[in-house]
N, C-alpha and C positions, 0 to 999 in steps of 0.2 A: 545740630551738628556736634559733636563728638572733638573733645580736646584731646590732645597727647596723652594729657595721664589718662583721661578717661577711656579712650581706646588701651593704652595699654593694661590697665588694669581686667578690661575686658578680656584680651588675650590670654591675662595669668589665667582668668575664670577659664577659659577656653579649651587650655590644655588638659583639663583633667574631661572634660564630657566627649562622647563617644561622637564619632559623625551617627547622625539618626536619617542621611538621605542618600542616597546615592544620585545620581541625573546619568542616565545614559543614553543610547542612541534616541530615545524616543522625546528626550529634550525637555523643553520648559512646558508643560500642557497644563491646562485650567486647574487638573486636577492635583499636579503638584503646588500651581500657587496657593491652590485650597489647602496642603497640607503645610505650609511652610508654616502660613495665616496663621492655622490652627495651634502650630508648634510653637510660633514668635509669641501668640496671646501668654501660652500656658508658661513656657521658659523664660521669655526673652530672649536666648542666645542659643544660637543654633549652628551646630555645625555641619558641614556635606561634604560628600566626596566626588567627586567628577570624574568617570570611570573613561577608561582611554578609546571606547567606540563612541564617546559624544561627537558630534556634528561641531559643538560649539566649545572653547578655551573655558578654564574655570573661572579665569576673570572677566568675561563677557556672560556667563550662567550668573555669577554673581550678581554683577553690575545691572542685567535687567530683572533677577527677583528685588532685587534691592529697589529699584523703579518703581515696581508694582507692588512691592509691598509695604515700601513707606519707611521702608527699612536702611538701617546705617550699616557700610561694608566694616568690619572690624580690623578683616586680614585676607590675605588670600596668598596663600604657601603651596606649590608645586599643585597637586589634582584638588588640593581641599580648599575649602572658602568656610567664613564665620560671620552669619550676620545680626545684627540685635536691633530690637525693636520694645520700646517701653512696653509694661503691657497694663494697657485700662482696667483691669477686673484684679488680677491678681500680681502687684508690684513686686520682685522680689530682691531684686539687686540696686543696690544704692551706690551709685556713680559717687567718684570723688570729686 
């Protein structure tokens, strides 16, 4: 679980990287959690955009990749969300 400072520090990290996903009408499918997976190992810290023909809110897209990928919510601000996940192979951000 994720402290204050450590989530906000996250955020500062956060603002400068581009959202790398979009989720639109076609939702949470296998094959987005396969790319989150792949993107959480490599980064850590991911961000997404939730485009306004989704079926589902940004903080509900959030809240169940966060589920399934074991993953900590950082933020979740108007269409976009940011999630982080340690990564086993290549560590690169050191929490305070």
């Amino acid at each position: 679980m994720l402290t204050g400072k450590q989530r906000s520090y996250l955020r500062s990290l956060a603002n400068d990287i581009p959202a790398i996903f979009q989720i639109g009408k076609g939702g949470i499918s296998d094959n987005v959690i396969k790319q989150f997976d792949e993107a959480l190992e490599a980064r850590e810290l991911v961000k997404a955009t939730v485009l306004k023909n989704s079926a589902l809110s940004s903080r509900e897209v959030c809240e169940e990749l966060a589920a399934a990928l074991g993953a900590e919510i950082v933020q979740v601000i108007g269409n976009r969300f940011v999630l982080y996940r340690e990564s086993k192979e290549n560590k690169v951000i050191q929490l305070p």
